[in-house]
VEXDREN-2710 file (C-alpha; in Angstrom, 1 decimal):
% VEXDREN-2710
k/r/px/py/pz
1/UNK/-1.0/2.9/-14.0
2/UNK/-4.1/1.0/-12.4
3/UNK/-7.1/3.2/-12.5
4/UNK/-9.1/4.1/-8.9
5/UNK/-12.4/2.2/-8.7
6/UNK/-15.7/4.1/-7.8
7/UNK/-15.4/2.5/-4.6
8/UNK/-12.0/3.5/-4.1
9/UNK/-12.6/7.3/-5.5
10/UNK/-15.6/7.3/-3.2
11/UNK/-13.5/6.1/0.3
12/UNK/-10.6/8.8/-1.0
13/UNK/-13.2/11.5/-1.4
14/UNK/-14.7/10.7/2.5
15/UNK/-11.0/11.0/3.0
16/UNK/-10.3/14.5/1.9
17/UNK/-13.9/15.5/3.3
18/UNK/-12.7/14.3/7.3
19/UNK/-9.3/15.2/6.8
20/UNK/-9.2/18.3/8.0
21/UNK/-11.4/17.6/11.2
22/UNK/-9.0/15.1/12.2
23/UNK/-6.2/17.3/11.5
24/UNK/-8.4/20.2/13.6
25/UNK/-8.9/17.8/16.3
26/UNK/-5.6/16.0/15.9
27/UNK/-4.3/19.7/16.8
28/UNK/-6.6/20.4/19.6
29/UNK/-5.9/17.2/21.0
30/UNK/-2.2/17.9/21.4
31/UNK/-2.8/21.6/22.6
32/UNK/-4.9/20.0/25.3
33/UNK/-1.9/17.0/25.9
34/UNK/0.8/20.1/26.7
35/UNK/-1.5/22.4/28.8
36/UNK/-2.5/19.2/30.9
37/UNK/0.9/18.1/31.0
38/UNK/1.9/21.6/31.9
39/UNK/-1.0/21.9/34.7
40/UNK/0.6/18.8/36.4
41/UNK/3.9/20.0/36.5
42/UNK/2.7/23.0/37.9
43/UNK/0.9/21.3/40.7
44/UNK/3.6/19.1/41.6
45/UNK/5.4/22.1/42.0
46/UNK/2.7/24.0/43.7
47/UNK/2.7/21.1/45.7
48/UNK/6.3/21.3/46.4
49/UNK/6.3/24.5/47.4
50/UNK/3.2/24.2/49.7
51/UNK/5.1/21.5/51.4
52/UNK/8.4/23.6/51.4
53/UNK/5.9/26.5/52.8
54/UNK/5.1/24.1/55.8
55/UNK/8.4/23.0/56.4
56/UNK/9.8/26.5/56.5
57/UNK/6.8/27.8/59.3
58/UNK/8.5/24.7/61.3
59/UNK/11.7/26.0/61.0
60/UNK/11.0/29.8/61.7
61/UNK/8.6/28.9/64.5
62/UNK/11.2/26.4/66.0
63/UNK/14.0/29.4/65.3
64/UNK/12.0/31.5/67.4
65/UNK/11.3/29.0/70.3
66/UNK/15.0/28.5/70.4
67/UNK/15.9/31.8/70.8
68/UNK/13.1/32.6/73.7
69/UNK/14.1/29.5/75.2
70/UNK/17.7/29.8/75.5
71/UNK/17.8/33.2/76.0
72/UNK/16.0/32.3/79.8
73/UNK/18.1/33.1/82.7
74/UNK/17.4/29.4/84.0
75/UNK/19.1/28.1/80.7
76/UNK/22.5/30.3/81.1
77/UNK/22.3/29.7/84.6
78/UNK/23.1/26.3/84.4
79/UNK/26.2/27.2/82.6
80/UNK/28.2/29.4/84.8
81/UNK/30.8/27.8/87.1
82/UNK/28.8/28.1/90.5
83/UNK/25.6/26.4/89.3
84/UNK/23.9/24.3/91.8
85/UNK/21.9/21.0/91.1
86/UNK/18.7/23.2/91.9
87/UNK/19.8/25.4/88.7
88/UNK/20.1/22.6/87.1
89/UNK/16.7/21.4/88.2
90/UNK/15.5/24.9/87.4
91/UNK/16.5/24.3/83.7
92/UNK/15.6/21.0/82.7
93/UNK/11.9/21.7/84.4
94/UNK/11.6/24.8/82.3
95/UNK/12.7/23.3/79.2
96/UNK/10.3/20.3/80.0
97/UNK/7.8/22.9/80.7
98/UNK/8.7/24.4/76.8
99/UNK/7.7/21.3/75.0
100/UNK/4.8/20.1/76.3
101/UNK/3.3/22.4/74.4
102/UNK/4.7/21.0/71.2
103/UNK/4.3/16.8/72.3
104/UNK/4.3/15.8/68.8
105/UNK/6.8/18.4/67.4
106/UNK/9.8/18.3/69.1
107/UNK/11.9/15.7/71.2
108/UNK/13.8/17.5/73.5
109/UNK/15.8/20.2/74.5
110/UNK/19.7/20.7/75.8
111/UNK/22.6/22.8/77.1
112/UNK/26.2/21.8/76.6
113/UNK/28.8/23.7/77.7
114/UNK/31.6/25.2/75.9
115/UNK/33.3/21.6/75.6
116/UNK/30.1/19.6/74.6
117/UNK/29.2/18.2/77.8
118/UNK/25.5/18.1/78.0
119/UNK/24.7/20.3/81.7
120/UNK/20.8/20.4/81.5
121/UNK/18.8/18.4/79.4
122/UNK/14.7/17.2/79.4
123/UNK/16.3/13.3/78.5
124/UNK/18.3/13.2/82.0
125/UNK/19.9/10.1/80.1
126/UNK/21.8/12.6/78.0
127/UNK/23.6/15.2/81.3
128/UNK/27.4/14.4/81.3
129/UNK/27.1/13.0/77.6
130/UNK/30.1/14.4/75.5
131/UNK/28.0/16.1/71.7
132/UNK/31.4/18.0/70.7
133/UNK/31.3/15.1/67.9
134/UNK/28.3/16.0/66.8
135/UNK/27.8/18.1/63.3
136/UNK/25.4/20.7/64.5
137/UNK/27.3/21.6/67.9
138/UNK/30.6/22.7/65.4
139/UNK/27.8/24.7/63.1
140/UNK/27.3/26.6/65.9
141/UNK/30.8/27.5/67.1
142/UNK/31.3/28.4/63.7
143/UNK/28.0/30.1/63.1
144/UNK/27.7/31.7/66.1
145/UNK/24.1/32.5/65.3
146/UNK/21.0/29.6/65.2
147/UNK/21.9/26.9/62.8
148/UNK/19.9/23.9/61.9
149/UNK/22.2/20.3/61.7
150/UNK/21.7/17.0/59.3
151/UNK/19.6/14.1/60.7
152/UNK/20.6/12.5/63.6
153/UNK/19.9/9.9/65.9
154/UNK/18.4/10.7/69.6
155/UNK/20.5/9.3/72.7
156/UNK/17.6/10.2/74.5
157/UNK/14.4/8.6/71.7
158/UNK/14.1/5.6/70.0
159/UNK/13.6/8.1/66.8
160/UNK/15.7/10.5/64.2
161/UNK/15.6/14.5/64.7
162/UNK/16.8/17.3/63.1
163/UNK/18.6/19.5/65.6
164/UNK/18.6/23.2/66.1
165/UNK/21.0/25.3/67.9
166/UNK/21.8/28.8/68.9
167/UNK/25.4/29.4/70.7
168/UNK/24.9/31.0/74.3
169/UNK/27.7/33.7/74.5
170/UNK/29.0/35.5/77.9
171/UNK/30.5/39.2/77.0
172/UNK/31.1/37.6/73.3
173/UNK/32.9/34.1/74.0
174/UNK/31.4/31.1/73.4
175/UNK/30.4/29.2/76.3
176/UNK/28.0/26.6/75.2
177/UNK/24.7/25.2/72.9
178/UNK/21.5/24.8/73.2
179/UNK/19.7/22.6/70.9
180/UNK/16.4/21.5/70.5
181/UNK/15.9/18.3/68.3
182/UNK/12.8/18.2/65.7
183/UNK/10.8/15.4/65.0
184/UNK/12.0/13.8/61.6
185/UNK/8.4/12.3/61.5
186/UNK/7.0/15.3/62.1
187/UNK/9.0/16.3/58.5
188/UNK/7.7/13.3/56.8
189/UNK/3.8/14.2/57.6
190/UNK/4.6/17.8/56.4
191/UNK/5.7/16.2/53.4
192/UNK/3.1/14.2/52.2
193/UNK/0.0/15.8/54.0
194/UNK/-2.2/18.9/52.7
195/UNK/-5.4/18.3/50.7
196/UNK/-5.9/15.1/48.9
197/UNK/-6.3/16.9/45.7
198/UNK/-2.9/19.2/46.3
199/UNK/-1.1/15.8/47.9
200/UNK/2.0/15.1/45.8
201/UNK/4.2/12.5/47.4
202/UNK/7.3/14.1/48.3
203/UNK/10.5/12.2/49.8
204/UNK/13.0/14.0/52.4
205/UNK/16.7/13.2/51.6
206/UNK/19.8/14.9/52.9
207/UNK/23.1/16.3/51.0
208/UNK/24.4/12.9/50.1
209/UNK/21.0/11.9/48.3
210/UNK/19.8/9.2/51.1
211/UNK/16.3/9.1/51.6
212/UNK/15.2/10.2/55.3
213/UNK/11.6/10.3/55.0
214/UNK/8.5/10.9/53.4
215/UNK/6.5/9.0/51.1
216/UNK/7.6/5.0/51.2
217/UNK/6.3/3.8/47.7
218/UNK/7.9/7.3/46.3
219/UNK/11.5/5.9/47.4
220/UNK/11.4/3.4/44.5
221/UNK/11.0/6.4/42.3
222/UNK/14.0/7.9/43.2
223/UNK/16.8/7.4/41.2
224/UNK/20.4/6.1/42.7
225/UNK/21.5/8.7/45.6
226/UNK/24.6/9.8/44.0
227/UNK/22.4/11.3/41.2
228/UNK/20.7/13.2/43.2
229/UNK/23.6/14.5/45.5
230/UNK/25.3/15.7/42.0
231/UNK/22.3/17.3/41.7
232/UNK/21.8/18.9/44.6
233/UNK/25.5/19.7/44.9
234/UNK/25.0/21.4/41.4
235/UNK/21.5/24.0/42.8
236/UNK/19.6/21.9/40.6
237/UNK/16.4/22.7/40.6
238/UNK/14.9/20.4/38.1
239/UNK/15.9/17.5/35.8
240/UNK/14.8/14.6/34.2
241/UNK/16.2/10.9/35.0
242/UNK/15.1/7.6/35.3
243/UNK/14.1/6.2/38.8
244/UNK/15.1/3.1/40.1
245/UNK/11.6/1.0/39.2
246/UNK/13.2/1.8/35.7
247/UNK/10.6/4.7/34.6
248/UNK/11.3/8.2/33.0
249/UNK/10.5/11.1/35.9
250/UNK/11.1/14.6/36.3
251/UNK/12.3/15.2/39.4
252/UNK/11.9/18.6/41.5
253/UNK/14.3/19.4/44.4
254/UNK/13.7/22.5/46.8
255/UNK/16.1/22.6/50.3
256/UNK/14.1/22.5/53.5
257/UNK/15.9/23.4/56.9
258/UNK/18.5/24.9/55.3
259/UNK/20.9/23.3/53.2
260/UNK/20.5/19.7/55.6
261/UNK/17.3/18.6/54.0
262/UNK/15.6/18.6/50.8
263/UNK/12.2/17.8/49.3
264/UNK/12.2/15.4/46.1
265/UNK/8.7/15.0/44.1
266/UNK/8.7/13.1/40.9
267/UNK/6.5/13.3/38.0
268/UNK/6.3/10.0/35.8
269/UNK/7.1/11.2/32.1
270/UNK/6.5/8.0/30.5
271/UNK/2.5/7.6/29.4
272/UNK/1.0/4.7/30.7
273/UNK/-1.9/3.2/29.0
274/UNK/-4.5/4.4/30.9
275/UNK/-2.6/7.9/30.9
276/UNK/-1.8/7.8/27.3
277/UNK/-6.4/6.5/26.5
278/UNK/-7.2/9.6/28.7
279/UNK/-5.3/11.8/26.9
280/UNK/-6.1/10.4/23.6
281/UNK/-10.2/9.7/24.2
282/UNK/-11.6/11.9/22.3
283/UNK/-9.0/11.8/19.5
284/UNK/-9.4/8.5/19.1
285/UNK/-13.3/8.6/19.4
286/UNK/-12.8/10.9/16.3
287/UNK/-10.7/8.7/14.7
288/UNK/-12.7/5.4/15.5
289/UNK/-15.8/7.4/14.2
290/UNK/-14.1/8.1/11.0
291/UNK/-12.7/4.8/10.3
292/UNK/-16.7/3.7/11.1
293/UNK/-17.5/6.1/8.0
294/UNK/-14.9/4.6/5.9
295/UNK/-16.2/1.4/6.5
296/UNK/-19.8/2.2/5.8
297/UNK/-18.7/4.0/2.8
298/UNK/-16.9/0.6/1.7
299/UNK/-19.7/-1.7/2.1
300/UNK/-22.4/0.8/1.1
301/UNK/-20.6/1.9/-1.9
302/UNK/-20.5/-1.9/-2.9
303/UNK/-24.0/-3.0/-2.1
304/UNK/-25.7/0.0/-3.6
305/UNK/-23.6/1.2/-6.4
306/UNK/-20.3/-1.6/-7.1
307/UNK/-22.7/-4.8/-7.4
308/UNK/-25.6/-2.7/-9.4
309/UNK/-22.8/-1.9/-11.9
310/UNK/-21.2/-5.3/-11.9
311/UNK/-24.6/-6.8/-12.8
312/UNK/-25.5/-4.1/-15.3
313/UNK/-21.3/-4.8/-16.9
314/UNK/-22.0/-8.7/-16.6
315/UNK/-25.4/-8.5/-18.5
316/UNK/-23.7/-5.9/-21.1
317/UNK/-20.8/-8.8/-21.4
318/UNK/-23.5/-11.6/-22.2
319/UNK/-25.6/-9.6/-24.4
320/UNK/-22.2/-8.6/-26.4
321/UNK/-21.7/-12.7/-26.6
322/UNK/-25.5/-13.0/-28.4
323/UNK/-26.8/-14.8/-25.1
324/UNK/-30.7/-14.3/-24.7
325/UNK/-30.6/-13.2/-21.0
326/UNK/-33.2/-11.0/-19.5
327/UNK/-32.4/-7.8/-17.5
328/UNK/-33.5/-9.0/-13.6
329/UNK/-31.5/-7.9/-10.6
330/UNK/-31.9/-10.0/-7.6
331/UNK/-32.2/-6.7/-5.1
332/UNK/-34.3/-3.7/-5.5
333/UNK/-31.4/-0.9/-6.5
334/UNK/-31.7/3.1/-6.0
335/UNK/-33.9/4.7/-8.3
336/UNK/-31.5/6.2/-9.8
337/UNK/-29.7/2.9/-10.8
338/UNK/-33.0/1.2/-11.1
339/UNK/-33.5/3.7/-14.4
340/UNK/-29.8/3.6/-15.7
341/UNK/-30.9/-0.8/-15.5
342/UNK/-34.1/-0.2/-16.9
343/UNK/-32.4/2.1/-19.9
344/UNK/-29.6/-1.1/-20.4
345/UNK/-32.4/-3.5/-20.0
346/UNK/-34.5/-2.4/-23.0
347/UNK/-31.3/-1.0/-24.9
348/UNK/-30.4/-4.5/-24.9
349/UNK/-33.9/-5.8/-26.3
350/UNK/-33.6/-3.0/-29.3
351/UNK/-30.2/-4.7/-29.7
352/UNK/-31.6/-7.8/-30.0
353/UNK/-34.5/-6.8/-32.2
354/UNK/-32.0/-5.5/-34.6
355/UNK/-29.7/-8.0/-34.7
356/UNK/-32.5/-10.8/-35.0
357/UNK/-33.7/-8.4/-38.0
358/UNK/-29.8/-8.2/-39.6
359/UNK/-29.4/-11.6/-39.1
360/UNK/-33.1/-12.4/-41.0
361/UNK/-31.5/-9.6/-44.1
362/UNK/-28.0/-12.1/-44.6
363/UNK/-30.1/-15.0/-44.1
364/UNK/-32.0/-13.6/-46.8
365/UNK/-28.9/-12.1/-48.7
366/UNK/-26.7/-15.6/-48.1
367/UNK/-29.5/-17.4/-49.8
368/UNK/-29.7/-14.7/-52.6
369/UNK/-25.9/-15.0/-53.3
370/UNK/-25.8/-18.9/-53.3
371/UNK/-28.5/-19.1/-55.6
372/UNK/-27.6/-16.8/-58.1
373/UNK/-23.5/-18.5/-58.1
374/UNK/-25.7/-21.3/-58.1
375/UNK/-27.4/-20.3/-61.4
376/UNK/-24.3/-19.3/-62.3
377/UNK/-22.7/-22.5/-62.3
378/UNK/-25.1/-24.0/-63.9
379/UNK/-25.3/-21.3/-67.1
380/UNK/-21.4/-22.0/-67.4
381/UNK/-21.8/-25.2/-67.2
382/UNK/-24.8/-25.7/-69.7
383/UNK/-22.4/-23.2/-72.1
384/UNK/-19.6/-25.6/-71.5
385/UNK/-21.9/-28.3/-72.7
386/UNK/-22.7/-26.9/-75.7
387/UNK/-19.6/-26.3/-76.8
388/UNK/-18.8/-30.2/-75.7
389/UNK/-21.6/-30.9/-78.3
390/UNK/-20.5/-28.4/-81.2
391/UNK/-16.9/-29.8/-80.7
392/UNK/-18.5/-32.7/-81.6
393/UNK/-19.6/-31.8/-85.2
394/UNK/-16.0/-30.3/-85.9
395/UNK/-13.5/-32.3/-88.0
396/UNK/-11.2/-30.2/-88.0
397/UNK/-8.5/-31.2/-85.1
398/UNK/-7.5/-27.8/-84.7
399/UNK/-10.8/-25.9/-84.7
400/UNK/-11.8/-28.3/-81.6
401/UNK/-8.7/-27.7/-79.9
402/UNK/-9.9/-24.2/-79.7
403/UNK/-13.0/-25.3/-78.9
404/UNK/-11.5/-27.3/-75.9
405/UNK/-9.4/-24.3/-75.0
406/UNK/-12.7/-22.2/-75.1
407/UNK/-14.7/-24.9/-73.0
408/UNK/-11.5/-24.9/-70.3
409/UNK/-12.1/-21.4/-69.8
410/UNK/-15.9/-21.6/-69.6
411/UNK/-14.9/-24.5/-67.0
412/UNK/-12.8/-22.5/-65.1
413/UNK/-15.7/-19.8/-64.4
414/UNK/-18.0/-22.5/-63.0
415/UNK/-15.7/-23.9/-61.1
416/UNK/-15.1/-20.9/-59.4
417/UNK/-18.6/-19.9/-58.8
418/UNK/-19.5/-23.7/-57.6
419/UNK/-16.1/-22.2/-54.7
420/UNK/-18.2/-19.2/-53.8
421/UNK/-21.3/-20.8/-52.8
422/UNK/-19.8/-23.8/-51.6
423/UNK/-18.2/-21.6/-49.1
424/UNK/-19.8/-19.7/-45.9
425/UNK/-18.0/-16.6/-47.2
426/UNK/-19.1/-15.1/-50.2
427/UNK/-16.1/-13.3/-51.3
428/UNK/-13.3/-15.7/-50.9
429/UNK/-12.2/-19.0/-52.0
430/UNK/-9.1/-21.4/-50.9
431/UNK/-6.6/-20.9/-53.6
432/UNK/-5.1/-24.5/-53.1
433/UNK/-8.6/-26.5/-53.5
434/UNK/-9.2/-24.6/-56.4
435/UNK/-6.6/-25.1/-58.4
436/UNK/-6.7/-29.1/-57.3
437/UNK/-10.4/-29.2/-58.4
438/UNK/-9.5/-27.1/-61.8
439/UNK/-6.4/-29.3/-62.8
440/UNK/-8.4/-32.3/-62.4
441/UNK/-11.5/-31.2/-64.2
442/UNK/-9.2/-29.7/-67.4
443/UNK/-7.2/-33.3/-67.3
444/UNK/-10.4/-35.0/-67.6
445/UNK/-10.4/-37.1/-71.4
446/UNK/-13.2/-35.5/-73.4
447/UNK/-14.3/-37.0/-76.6
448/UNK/-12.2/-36.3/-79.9
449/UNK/-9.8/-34.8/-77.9
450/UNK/-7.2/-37.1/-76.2
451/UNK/-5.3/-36.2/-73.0
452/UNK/-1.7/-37.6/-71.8
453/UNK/-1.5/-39.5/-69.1
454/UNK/0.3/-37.1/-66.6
455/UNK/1.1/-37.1/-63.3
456/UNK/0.3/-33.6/-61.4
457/UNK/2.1/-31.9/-58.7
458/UNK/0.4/-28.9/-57.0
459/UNK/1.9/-27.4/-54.3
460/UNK/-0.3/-24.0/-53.1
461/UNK/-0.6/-22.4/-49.6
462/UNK/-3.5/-22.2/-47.8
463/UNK/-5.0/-19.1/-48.2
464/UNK/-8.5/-17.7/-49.3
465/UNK/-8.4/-15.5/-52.0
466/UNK/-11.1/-12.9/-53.7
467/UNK/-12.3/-13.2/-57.1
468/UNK/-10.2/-10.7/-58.2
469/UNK/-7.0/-12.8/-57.7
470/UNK/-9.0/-16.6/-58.6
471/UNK/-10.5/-15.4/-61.6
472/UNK/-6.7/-14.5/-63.6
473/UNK/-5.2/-17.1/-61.3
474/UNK/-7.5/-19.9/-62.5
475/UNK/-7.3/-18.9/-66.3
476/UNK/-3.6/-18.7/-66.3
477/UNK/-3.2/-22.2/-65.0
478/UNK/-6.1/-23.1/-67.4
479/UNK/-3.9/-21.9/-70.4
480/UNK/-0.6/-23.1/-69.4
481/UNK/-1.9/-26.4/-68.2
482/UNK/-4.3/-27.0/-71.5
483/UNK/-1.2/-25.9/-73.9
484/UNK/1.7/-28.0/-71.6
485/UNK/-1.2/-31.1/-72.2
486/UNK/-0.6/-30.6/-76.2
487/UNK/3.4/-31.1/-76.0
488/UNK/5.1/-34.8/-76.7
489/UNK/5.3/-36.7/-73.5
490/UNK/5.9/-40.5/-75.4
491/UNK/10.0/-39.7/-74.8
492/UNK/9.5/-39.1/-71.4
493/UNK/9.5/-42.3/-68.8
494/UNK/7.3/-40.2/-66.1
495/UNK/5.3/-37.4/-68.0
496/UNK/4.6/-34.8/-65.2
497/UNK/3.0/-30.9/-64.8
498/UNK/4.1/-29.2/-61.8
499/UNK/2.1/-26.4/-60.3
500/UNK/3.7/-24.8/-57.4
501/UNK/2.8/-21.2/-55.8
502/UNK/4.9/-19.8/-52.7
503/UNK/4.5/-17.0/-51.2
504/UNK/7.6/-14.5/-51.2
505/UNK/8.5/-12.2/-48.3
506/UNK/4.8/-12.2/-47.0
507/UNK/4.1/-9.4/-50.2
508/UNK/4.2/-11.3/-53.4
509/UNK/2.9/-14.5/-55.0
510/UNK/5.0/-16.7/-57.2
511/UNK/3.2/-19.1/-59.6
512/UNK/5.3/-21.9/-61.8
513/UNK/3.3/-23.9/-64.2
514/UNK/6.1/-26.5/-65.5
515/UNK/6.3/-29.5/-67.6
516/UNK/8.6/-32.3/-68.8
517/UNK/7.1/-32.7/-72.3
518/UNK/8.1/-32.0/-75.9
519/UNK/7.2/-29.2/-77.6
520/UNK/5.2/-29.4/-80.4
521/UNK/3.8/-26.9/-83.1
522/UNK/0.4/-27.6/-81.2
523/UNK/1.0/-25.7/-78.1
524/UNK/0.3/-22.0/-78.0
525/UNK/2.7/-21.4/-75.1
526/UNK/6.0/-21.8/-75.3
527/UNK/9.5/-20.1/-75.5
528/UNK/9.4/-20.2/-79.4
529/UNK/5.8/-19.8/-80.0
530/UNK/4.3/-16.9/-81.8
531/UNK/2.1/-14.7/-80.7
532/UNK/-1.0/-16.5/-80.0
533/UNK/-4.1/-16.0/-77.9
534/UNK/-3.4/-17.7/-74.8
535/UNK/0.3/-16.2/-75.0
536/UNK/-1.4/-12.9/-75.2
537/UNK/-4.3/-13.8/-72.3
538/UNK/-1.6/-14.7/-69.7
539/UNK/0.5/-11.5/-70.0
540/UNK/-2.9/-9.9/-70.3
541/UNK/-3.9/-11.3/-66.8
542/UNK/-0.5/-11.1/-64.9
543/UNK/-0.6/-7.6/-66.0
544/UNK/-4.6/-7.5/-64.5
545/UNK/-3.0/-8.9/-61.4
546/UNK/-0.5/-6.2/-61.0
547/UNK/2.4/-8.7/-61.5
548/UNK/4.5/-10.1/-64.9
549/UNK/4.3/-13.2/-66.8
550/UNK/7.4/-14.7/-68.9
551/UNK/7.8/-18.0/-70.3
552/UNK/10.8/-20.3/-70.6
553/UNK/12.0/-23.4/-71.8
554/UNK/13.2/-26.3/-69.3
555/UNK/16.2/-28.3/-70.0
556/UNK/15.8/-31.3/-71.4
557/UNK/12.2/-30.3/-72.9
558/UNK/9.4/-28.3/-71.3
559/UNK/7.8/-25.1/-70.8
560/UNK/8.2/-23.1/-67.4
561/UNK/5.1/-20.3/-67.0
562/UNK/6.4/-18.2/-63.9
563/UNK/4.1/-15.9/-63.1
564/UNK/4.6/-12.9/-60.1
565/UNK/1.8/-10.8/-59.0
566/UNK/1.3/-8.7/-55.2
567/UNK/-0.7/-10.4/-52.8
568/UNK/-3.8/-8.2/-52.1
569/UNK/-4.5/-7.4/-47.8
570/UNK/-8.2/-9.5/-48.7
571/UNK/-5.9/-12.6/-49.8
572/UNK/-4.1/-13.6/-46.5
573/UNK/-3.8/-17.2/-44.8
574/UNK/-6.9/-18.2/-44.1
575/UNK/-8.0/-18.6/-40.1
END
């Protein structure tokens, strides 16, 4: 799992700090949403019911002006068989004389008789006009008591009215209506008048749904008529649908005049924009601050702390790489980063005081150590000389051939020491250049001591060994070289010494020293030889090694040295 940057652990910590005042505000936010939502419902249907309120003072103030007006001996008058034109006259002036007082509120007033035939009427267009079709003149037959009728058309005005009617009765029968007709207008600017900040647009529709009046932009908001009959057919009160513009409303229904007319407001449910920002202002101020602190926290956290760091990590990296950089920031930092800089600043000179001062001691120790292998080297050497010399004196062929054997392994010392010093490390030298460079310094021809002329195969890996592992190495091949270069090779078309050392498994080291050559009673090693020194010094050292020696003969003449021994962890490939 990727670990959190400071910068990152910083932002998540402003985080949890502002979490819960958004939360607290995210809360208040939405109590606030429902209780304004609420207080607009409840003033649409204050508003409702204010208008209803007005509309129902029409209708009990018109109910009582019918019933004082039709209950007039001029108005029953005109209804009984011997009426005269002047009763007639008598009638229509008083009912004239009714409305003026009400120019704007009512368009007229009439009697029918018991048939429907209109017998007094302020519209003289409408006397001898037949209303027995009409809805409101069968309400009141039925009724018999003041009844208020669905929207109708005037004969008499060029506009809609809502009649009302109250049956005029002689000993209990029925003998005819009279009706006064309301202004539907006068409806409308009930409906959509009151304060401005109490004014809900309402819209007047009857039973089947059909908008009468009211509020004209509110008619788009309606939705399709035969919703709202169901509606009203089903004493709904309230419910939710969408208008016909296509937006989400709930409507409110309450019945005016009755059960003729009814008052529909709508109240959008669907959050505009502008709605939807009002509501959500200061929320989102709060959340618009907080993202403003996040921000800051970003950027600050990576001007005054990330970059500071990244520098410091940087110069860390190039002092780690031996550079020689200096500690200078290219901004002033905080103090407190200014210290934790000036802390890495001269950490990093002791570092490099020190190392200058370790790398002075193994100048100093390198030189020490090549000198004294050097010395070394040359004290072998200059012993390897001397017995060149005293070799020289001895007639004795078999005394010098110990004295060869003797120089070889005084040989195989220097050559080894000239490896270490040669090399930049101390400790180790390549196992396959030193056994090259020892083969061809023990074939070389020294004087009173003749040498075959043989060709050498050395096959070694390349690997750097320690001293512990050369050192036996080199004088076993020494031995088994020096006493395979004694044997008979004048049978043999292509005299040969193999050398070959293979690594096996990746844990062990197997060394063959081979040779196509007779043997001879000259040779010290060999499958039939006694026990002699270099017999002995070969088992000695594969023992020293940790590994086993044993020596056969080859086939057709020849001595095979195999030689097994662990490879130590110091003595892997090398690079």
């Amino acid at each position: 799992m990727a670990r959190w940057s400071l910068r990152t652990k910083l932002v998540a910590a402003v985080v949890l700090a502002l979490a819960p005042a958004i939360g607290l505000m995210a809360w208040s936010t939405y109590d606030d949403i429902v209780a304004a939502r609420a207080a607009r419902n409840d003033a649409v249907s204050a508003a409702i019911e204010q208008a209803a309120a007005r509309h129902r003072e029409l209708i009990e103030g018109s109910r009582r002006l019918v019933i004082a007006a039709c209950s007039a001996d001029a108005v029953r008058k005109v209804l009984s068989p011997a009426a005269t034109p002047a009763d007639v006259d008598a009638c229509e002036g008083y009912l004239s004389g009714v409305l003026q007082g009400f120019p704007n509120q009512y368009s007229a007033m009439m009697v029918t008789d018991e048939t429907g035939i209109a017998r007094c009427s302020t519209a003289p267009d409408e006397i001898g006009l037949s209303f027995a079709d009409r809805q409101i003149f069968r309400l009141v037959q039925e009724t018999k008591g003041v009844s208020i009728g669905t929207f109708a058309a005037s004969r008499a005005a060029p506009h809609t009215v809502i009649p009302m009617a109250m049956p005029i009765t002689v000993d209990g029968e029925f003998r005819g209506m009279c009706s006064l007709g309301i202004s539907l207008q006068l409806f409308s600017e009930l409906s959509t008048g009151g304060p401005a900040s109490q004014r809900i647009p309402v819209v007047l529709v009857d039973q089947t749904g059909a908008p009468v009046g009211g509020d004209v932009q509110m008619t788009l908001a309606m939705p399709v008529s035969k919703r709202l009959a169901s509606a009203i057919a089903a004493g709904q009160r309230t419910f939710r649908d969408y208008g016909q513009n296509g937006s989400f409303y709930r409507f409110h229904i309450i019945p005016l005049a009755g059960n003729a007319t009814f008052a529909v407001a709508a109240m959008p449910l669907t959050e505009s924009l502008a709605s939807m920002a009002v509501e959500l202002g200061r929320f989102g101020l709060v959340v618009l601050a907080a993202v403003m602190v996040l921000l800051v926290t970003w950027f600050g956290a990576d001007r005054w702390c990330v970059r500071p760091l990244r520098y410091i990590g940087d110069f860390a990296s190039r002092v780690a790489r031996g550079e020689d950089v200096r500690f200078a920031p290219h901004r002033p930092w905080t103090s407190e980063l200014a210290t934790v800089g000036d802390g890495v600043g001269k950490m990093a000179e002791a570092i490099a005081s020190r190392e200058a001062e370790l790398k002075a001691g193994l100048e100093q120790r390198d030189h020490m150590l090549r000198e004294i292998h050097h010395r070394v080297k040359n004290n072998l050497q200059m012993i390897s000389s001397l017995l060149n010399l005293q070799a020289g004196e001895i007639r004795s062929p078999r005394i010098r051939r110990f004295f060869g054997d003797a120089q070889n392994r005084v040989l195989t010392l220097s050559i080894l020491h000239r490896h270490l010093y040669e090399r930049s490390s101390w400790s180790l030298v390549d196992f396959q250049q030193f056994i090259s460079d020892l083969v061809r310094q023990i074939s070389v021809p020294r004087p009173g001591l003749e040498r075959p002329a043989v060709r050498y195969h050395i096959r070694a890996p390349i690997m750097a060994v320690g001293p512990d592992i050369a050192i036996p190495v080199g004088l076993i091949v020494t031995e088994a070289v020096g006493s395979a270069l004694s044997h008979d090779f004048s049978t043999v078309s292509t005299p040969e010494i193999r050398i070959d050392a293979t690594e096996q498994s990746g844990q062990e080291v197997e060394l063959v020293i081979e040779d196509n050559g007779l043997d001879t009673s000259q040779a010290s090693i060999g499958p039939n030889a006694r026990a002699s020194f270099g017999l002995t010094l070969i088992r000695g050292l594969a023992m020293q090694l940790g590994g086993k020696a044993s020596i056969l003969g080859r086939e057709g003449g020849g001595t095979r040295v195999v030689v097994t021994f662990p490879m130590a962890s110091e003595g892997g490939p090398d690079g």
